[in-house]
N, CA, C, O and CB atoms as a CASP TS submission, in Angstrom:
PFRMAT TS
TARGET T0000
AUTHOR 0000-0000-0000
METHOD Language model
MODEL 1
PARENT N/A
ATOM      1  N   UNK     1    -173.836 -22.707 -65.839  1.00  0.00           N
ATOM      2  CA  UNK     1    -172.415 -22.522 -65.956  1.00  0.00           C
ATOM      3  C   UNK     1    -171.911 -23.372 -67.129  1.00  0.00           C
ATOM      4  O   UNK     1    -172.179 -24.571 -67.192  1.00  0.00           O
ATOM      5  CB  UNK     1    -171.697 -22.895 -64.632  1.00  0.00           C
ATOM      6  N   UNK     2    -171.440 -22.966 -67.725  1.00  0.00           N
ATOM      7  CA  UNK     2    -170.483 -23.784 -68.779  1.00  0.00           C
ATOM      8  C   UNK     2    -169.184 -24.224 -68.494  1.00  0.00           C
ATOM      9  O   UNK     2    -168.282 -23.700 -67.840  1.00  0.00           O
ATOM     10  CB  UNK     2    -170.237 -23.054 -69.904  1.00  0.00           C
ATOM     11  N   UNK     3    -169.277 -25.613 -69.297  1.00  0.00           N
ATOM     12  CA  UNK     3    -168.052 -27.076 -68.569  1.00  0.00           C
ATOM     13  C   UNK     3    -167.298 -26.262 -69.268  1.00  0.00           C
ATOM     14  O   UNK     3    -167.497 -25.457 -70.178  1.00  0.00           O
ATOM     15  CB  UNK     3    -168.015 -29.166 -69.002  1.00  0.00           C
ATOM     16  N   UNK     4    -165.937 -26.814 -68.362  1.00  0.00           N
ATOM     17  CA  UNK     4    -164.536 -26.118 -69.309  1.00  0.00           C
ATOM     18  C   UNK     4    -164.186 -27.142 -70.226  1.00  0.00           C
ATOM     19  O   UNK     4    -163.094 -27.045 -70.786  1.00  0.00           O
ATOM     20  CB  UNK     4    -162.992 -25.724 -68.372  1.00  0.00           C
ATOM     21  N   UNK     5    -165.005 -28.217 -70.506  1.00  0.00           N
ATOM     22  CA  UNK     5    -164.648 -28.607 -72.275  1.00  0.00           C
ATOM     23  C   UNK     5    -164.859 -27.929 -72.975  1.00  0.00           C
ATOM     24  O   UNK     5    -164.055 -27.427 -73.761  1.00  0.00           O
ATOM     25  CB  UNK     5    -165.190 -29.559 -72.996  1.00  0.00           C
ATOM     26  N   UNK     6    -166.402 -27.647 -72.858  1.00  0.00           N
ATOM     27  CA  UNK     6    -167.221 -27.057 -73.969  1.00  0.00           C
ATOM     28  C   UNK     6    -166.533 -25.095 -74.550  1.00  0.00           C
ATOM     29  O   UNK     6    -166.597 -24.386 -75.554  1.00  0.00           O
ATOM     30  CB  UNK     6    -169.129 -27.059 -73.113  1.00  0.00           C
ATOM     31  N   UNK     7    -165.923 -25.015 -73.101  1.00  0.00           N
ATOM     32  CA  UNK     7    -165.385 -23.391 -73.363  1.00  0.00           C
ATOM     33  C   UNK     7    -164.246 -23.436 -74.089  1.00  0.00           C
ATOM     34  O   UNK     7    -163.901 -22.491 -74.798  1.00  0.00           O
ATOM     35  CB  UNK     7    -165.001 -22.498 -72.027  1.00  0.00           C
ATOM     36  N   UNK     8    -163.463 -24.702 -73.960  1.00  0.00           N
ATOM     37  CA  UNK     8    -162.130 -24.763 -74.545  1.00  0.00           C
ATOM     38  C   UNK     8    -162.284 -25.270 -75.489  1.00  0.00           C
ATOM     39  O   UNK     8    -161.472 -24.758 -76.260  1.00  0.00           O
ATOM     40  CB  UNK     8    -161.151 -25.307 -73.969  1.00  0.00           C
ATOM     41  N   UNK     9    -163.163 -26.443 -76.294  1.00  0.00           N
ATOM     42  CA  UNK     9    -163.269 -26.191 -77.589  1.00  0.00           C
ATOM     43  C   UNK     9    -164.244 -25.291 -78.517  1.00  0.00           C
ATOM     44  O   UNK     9    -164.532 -25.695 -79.644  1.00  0.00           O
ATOM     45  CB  UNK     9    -163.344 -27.212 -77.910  1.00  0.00           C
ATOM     46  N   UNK    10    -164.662 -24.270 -78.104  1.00  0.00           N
ATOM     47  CA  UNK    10    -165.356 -22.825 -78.066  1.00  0.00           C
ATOM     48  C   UNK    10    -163.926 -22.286 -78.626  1.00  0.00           C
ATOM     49  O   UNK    10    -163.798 -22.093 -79.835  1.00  0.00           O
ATOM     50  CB  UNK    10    -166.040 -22.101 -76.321  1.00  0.00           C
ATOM     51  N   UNK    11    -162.781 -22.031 -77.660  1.00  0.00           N
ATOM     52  CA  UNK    11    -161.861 -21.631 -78.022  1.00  0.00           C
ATOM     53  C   UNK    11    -161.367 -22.194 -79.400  1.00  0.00           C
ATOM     54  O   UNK    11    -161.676 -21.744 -80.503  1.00  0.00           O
ATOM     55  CB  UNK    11    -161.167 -21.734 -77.065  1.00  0.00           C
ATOM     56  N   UNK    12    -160.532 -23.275 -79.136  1.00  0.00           N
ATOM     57  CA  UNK    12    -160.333 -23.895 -80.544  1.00  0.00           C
ATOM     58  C   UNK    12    -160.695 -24.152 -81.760  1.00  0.00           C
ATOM     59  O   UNK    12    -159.926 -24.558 -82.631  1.00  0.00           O
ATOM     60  CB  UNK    12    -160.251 -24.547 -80.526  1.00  0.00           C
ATOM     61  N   UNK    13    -162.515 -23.823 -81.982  1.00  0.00           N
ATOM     62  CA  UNK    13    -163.189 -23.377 -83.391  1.00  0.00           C
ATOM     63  C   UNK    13    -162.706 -21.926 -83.533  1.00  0.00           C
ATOM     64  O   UNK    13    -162.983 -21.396 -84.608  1.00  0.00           O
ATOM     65  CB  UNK    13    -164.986 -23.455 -83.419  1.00  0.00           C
ATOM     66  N   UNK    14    -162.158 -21.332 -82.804  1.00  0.00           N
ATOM     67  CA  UNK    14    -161.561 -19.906 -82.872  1.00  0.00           C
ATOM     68  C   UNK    14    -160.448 -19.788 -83.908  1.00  0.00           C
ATOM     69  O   UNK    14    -160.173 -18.877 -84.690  1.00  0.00           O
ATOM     70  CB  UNK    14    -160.967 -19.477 -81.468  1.00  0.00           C
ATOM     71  N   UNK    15    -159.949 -20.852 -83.708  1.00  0.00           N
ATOM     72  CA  UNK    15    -158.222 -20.644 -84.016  1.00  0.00           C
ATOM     73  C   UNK    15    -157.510 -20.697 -83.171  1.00  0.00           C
ATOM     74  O   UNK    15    -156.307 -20.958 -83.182  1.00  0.00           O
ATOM     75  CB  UNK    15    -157.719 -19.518 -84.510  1.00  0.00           C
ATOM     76  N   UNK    16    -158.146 -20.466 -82.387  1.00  0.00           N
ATOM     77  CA  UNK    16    -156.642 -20.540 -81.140  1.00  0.00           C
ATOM     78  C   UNK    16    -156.145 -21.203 -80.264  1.00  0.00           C
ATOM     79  O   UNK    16    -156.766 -21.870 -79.435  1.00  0.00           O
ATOM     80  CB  UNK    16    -156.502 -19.818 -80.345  1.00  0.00           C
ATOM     81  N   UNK    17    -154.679 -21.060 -80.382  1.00  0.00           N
ATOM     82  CA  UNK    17    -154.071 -22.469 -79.873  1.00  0.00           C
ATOM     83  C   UNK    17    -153.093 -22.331 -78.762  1.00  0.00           C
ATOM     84  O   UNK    17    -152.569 -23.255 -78.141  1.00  0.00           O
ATOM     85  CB  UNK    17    -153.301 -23.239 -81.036  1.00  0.00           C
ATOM     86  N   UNK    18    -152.911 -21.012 -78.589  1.00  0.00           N
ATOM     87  CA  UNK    18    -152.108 -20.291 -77.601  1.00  0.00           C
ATOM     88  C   UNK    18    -152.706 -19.886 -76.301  1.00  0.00           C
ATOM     89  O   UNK    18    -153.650 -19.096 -76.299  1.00  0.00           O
ATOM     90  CB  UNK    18    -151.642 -19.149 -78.183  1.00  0.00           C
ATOM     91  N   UNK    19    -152.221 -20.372 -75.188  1.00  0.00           N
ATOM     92  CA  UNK    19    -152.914 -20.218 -73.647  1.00  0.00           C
ATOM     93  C   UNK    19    -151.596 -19.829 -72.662  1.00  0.00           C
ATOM     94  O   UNK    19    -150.459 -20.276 -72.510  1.00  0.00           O
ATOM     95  CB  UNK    19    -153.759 -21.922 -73.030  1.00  0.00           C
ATOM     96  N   UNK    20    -152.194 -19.023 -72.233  1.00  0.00           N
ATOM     97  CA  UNK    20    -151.183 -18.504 -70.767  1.00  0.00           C
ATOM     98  C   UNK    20    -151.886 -17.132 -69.907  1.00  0.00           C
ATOM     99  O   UNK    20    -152.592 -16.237 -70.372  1.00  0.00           O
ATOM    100  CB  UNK    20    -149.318 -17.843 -71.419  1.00  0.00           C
ATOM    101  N   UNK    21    -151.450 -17.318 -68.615  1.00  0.00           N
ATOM    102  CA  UNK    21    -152.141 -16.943 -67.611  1.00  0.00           C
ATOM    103  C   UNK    21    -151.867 -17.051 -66.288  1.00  0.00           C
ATOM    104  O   UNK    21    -150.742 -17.214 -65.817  1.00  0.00           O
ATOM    105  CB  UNK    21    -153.033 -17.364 -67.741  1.00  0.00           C
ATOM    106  N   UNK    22    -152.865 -16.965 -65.691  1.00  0.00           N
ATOM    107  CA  UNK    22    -152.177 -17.011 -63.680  1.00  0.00           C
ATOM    108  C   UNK    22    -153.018 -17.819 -63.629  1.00  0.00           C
ATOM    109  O   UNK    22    -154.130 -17.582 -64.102  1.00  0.00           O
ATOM    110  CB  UNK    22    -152.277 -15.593 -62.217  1.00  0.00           C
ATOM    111  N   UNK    23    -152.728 -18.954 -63.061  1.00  0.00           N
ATOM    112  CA  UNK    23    -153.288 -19.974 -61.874  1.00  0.00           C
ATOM    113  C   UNK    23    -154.129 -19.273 -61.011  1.00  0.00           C
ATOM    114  O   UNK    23    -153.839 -18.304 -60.311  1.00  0.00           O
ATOM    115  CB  UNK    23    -152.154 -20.634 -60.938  1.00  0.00           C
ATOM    116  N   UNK    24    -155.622 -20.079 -61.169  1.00  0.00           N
ATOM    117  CA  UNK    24    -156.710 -19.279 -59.684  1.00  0.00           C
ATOM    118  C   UNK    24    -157.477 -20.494 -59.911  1.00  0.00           C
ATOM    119  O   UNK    24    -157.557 -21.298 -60.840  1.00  0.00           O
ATOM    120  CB  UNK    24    -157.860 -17.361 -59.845  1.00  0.00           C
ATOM    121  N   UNK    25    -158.139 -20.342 -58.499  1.00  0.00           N
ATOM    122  CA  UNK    25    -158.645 -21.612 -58.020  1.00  0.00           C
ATOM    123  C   UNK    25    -160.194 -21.651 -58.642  1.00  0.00           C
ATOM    124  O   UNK    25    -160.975 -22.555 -58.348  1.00  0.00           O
ATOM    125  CB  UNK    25    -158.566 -21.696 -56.278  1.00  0.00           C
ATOM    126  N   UNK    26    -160.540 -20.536 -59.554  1.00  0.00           N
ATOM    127  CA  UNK    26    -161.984 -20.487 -60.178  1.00  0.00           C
ATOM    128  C   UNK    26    -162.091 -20.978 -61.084  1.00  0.00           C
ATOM    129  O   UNK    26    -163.138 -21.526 -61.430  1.00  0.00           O
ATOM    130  CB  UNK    26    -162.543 -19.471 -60.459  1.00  0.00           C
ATOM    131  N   UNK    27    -160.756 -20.929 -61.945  1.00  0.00           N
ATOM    132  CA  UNK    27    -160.696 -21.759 -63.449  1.00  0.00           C
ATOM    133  C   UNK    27    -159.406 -22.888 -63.380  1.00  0.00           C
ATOM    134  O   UNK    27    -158.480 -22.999 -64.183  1.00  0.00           O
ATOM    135  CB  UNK    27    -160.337 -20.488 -64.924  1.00  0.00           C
ATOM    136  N   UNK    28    -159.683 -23.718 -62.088  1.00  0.00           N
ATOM    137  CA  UNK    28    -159.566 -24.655 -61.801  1.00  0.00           C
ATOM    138  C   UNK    28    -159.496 -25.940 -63.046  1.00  0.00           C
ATOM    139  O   UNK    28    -158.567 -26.639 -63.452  1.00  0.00           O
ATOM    140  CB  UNK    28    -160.431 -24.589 -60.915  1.00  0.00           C
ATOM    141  N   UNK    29    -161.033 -25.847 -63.420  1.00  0.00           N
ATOM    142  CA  UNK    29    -161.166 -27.121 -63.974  1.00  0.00           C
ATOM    143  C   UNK    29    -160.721 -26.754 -65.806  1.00  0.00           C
ATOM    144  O   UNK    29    -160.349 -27.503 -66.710  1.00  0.00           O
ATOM    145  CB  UNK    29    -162.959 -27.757 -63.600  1.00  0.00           C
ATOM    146  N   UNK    30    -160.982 -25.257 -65.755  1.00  0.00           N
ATOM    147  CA  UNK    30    -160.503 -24.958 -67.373  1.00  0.00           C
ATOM    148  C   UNK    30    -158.939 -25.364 -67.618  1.00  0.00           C
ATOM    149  O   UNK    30    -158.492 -26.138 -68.465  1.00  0.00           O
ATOM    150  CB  UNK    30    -160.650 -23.163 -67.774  1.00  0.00           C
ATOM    151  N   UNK    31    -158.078 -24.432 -66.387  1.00  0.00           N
ATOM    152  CA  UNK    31    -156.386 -24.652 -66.664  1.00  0.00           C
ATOM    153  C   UNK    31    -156.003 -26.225 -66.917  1.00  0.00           C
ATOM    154  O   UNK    31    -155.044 -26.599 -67.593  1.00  0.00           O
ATOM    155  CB  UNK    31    -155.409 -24.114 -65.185  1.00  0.00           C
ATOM    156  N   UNK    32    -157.086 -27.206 -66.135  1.00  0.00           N
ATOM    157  CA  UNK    32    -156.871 -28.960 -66.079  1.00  0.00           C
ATOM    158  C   UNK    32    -156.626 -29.384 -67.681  1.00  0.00           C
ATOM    159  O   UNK    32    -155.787 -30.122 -68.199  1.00  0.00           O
ATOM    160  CB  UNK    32    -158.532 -29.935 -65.378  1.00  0.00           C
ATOM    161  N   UNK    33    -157.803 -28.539 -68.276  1.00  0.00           N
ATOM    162  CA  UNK    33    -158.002 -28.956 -69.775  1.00  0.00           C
ATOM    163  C   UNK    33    -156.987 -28.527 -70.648  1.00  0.00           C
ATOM    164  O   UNK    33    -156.520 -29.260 -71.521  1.00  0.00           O
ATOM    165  CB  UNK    33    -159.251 -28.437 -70.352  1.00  0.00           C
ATOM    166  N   UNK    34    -156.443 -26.782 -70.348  1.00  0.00           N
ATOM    167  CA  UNK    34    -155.608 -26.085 -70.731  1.00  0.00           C
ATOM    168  C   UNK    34    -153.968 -26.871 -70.830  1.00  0.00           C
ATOM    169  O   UNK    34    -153.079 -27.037 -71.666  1.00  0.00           O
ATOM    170  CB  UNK    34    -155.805 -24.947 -69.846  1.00  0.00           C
ATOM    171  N   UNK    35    -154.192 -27.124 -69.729  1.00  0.00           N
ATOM    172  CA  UNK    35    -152.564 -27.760 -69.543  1.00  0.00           C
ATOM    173  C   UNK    35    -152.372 -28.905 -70.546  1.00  0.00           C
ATOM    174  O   UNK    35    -151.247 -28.914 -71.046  1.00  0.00           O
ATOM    175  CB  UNK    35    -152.238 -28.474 -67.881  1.00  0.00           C
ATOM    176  N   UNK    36    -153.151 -29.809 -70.930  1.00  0.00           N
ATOM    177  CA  UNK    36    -152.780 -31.021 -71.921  1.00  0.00           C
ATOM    178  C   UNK    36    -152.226 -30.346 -73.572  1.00  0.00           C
ATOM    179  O   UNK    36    -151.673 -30.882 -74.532  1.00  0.00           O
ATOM    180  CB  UNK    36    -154.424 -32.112 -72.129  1.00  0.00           C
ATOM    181  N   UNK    37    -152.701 -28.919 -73.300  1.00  0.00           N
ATOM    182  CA  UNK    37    -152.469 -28.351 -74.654  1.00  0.00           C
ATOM    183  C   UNK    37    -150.659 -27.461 -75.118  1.00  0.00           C
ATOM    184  O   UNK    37    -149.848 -26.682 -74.617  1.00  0.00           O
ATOM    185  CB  UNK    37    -153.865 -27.144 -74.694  1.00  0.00           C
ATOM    186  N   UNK    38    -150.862 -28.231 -76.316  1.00  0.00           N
ATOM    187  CA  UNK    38    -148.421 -28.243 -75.919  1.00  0.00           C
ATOM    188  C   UNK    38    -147.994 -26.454 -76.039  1.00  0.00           C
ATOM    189  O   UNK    38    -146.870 -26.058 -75.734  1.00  0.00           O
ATOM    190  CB  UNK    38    -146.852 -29.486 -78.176  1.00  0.00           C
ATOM    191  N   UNK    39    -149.182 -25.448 -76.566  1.00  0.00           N
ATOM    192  CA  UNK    39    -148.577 -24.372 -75.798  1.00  0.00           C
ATOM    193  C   UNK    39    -149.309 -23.335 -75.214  1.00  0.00           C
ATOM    194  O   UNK    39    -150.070 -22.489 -75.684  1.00  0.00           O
ATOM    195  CB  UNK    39    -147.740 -23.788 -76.502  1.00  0.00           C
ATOM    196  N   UNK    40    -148.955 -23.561 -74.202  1.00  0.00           N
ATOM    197  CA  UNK    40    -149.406 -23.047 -72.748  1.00  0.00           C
ATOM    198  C   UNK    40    -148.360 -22.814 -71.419  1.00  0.00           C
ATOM    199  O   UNK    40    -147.840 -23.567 -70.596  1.00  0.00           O
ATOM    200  CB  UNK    40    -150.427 -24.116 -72.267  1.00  0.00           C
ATOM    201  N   UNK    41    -148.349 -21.704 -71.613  1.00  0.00           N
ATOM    202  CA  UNK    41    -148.017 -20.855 -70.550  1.00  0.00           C
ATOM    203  C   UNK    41    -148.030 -20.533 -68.827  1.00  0.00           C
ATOM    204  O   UNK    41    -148.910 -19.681 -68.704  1.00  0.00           O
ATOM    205  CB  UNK    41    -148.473 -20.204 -70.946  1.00  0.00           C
ATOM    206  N   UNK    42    -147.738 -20.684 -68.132  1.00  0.00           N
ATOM    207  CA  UNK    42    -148.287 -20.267 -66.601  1.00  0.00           C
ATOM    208  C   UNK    42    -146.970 -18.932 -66.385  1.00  0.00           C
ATOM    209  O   UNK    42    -145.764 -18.909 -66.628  1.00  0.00           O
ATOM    210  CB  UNK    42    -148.171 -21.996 -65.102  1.00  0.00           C
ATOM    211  N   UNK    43    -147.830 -18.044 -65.881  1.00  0.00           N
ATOM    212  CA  UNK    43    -147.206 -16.791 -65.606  1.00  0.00           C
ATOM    213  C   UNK    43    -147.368 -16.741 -63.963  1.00  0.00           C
ATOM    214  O   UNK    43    -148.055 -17.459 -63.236  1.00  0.00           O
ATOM    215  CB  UNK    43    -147.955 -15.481 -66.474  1.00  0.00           C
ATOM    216  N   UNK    44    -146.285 -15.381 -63.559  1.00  0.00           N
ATOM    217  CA  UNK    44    -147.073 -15.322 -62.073  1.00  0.00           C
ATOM    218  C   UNK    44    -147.625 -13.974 -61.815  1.00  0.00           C
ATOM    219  O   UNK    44    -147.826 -13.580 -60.667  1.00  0.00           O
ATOM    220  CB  UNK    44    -146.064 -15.656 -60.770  1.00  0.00           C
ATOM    221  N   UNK    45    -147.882 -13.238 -62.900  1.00  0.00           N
ATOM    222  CA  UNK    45    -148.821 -12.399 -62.936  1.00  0.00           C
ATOM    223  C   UNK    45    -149.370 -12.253 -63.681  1.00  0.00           C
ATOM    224  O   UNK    45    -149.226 -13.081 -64.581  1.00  0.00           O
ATOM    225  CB  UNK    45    -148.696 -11.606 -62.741  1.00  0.00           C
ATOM    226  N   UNK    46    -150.770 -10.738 -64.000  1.00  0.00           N
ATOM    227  CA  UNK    46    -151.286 -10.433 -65.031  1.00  0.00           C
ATOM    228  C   UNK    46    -150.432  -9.558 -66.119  1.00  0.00           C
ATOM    229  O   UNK    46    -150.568  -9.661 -67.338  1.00  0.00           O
ATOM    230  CB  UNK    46    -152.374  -9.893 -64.612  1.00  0.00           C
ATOM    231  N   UNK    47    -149.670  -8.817 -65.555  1.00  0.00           N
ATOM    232  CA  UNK    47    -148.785  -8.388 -66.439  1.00  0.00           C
ATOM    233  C   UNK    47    -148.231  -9.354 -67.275  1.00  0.00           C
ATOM    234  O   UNK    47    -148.630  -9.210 -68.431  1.00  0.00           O
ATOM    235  CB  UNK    47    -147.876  -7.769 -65.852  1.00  0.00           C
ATOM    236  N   UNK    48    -147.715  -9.977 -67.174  1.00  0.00           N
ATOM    237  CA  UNK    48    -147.009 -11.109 -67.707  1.00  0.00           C
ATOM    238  C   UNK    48    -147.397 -12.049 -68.624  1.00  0.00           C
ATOM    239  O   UNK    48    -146.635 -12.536 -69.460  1.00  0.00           O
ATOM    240  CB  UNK    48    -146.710 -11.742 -66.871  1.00  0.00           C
ATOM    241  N   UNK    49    -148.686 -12.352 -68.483  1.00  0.00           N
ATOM    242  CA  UNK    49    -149.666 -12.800 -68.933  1.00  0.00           C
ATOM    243  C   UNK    49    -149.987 -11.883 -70.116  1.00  0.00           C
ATOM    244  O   UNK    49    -149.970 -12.543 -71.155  1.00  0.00           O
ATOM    245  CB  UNK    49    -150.597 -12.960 -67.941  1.00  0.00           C
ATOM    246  N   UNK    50    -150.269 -10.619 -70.319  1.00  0.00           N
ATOM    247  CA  UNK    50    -150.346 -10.360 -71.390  1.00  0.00           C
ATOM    248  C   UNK    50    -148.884  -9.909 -72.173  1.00  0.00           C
ATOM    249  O   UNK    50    -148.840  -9.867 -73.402  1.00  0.00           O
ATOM    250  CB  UNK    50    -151.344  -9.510 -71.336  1.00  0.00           C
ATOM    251  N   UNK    51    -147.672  -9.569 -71.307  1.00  0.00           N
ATOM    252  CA  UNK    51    -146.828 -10.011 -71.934  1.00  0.00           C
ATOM    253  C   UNK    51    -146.419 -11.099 -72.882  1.00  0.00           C
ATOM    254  O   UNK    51    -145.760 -11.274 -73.906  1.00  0.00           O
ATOM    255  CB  UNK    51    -146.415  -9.990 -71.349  1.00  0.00           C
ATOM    256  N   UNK    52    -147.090 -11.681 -72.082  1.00  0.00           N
ATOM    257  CA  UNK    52    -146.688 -13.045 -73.532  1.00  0.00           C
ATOM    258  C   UNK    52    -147.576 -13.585 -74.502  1.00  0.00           C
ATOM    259  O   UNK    52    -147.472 -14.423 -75.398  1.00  0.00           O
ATOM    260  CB  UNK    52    -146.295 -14.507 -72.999  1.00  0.00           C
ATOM    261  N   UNK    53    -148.595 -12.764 -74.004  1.00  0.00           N
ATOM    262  CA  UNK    53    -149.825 -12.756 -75.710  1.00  0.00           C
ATOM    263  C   UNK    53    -149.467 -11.750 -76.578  1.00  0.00           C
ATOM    264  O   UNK    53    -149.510 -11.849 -77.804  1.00  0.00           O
ATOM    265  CB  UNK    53    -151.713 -12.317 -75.488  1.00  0.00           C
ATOM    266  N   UNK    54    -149.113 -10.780 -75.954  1.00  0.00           N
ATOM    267  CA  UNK    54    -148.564  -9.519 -77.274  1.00  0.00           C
ATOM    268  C   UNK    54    -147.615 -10.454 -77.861  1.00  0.00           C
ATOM    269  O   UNK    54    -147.943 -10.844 -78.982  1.00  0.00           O
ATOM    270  CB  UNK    54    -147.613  -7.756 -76.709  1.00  0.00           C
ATOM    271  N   UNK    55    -146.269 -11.022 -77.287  1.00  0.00           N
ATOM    272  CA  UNK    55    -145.304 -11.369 -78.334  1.00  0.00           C
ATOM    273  C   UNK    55    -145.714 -12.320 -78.544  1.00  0.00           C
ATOM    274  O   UNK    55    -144.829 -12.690 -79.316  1.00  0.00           O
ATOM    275  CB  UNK    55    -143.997 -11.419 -78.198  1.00  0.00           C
ATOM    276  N   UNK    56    -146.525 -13.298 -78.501  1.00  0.00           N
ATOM    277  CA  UNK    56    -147.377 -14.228 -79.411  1.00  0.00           C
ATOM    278  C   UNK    56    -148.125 -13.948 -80.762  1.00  0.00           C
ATOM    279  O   UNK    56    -148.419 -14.479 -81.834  1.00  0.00           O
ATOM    280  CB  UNK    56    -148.337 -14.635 -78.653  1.00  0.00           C
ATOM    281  N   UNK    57    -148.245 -12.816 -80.065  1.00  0.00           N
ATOM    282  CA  UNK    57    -149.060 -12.125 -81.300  1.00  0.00           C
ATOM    283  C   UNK    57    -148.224 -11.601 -82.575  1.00  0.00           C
ATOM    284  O   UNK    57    -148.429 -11.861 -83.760  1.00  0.00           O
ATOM    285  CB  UNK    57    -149.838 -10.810 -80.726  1.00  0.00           C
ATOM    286  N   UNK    58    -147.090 -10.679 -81.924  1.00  0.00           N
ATOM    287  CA  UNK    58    -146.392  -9.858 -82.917  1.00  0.00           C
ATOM    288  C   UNK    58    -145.866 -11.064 -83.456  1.00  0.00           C
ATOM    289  O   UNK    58    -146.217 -11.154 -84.633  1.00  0.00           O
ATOM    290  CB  UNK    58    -145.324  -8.655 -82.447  1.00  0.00           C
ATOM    291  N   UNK    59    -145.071 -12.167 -83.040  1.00  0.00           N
ATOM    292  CA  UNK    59    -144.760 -13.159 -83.763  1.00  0.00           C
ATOM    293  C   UNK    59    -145.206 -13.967 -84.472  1.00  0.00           C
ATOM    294  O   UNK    59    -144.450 -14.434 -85.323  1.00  0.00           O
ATOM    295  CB  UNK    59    -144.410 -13.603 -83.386  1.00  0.00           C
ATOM    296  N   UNK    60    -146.965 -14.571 -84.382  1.00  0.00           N
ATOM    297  CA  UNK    60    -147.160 -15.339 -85.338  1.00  0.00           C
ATOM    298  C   UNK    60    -149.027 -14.367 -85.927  1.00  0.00           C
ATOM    299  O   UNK    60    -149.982 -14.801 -86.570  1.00  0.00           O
ATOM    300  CB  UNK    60    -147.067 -17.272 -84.616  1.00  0.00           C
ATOM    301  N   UNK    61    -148.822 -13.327 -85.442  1.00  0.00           N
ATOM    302  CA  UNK    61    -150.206 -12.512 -86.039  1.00  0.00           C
ATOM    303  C   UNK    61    -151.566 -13.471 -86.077  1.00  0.00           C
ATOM    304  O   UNK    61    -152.383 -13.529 -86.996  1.00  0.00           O
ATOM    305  CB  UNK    61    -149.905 -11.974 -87.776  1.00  0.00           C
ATOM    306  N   UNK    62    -151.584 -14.342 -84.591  1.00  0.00           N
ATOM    307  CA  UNK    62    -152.429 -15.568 -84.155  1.00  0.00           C
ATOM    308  C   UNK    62    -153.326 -14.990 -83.185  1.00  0.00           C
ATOM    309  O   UNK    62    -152.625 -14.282 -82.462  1.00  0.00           O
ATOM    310  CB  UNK    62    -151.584 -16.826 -83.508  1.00  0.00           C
ATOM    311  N   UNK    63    -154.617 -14.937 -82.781  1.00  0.00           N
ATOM    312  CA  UNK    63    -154.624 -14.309 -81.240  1.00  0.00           C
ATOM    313  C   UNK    63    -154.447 -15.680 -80.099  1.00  0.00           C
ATOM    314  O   UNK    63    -154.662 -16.889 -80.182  1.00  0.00           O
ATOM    315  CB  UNK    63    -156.374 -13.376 -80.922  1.00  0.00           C
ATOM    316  N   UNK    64    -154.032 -14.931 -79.226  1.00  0.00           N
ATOM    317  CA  UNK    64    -153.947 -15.881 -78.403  1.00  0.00           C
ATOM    318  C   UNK    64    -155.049 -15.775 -76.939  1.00  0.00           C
ATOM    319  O   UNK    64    -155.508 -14.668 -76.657  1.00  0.00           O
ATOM    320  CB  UNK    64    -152.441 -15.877 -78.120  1.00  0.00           C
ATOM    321  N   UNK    65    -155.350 -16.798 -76.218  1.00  0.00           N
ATOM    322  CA  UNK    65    -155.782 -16.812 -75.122  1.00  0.00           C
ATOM    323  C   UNK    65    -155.375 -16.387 -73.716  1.00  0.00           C
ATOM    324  O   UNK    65    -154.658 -17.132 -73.048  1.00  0.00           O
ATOM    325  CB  UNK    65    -155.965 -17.665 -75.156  1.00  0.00           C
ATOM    326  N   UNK    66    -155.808 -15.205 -73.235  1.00  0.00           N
ATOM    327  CA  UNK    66    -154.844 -15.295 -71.983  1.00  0.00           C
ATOM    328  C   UNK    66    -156.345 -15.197 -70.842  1.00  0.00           C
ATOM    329  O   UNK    66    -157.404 -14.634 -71.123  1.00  0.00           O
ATOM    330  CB  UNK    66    -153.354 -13.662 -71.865  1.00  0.00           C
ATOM    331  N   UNK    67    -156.073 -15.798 -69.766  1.00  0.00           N
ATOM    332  CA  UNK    67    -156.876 -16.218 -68.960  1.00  0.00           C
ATOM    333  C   UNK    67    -156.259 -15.456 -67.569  1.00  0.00           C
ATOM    334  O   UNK    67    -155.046 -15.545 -67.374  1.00  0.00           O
ATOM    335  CB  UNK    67    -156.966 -17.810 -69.048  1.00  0.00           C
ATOM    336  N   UNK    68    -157.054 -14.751 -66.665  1.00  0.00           N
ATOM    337  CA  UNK    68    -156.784 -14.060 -65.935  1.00  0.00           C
ATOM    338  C   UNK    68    -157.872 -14.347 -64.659  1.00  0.00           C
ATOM    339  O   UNK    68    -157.807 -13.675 -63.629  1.00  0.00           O
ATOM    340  CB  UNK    68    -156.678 -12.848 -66.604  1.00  0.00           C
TER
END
């Protein structure tokens, strides 16, 4: 299994700096890491969740992370 450091700065050699998503008790220890990061999101659904990566997107043409 891979630590949710190693996945989240996986992410961040990406480019990407944008996180939002639904709270679940599987990516527990990833959202821990997620949350110190200043933008990040908590939705209360999946809809929503990619709601707010599209207009992340259309606005800064960045991809963003959404975690489901």
């Amino acid at each position: 299994m891979i630590e949710a450091k190693e996945l989240l700065n996986f992410i961040k050699k990406k480019g990407i700096r944008f996180f939002t998503g639904v709270p679940d008790s599987v990516l527990k220890r990833f959202i821990t890491k997620v949350e110190k990061e200043k933008s990040h999101i908590y939705t209360y659904n999946e809809g929503s969740s990619v709601a707010a990566g599209i207009g992340y997107y259309l606005n800064t043409k960045k991809i963003p992370c959404i975690y489901l």
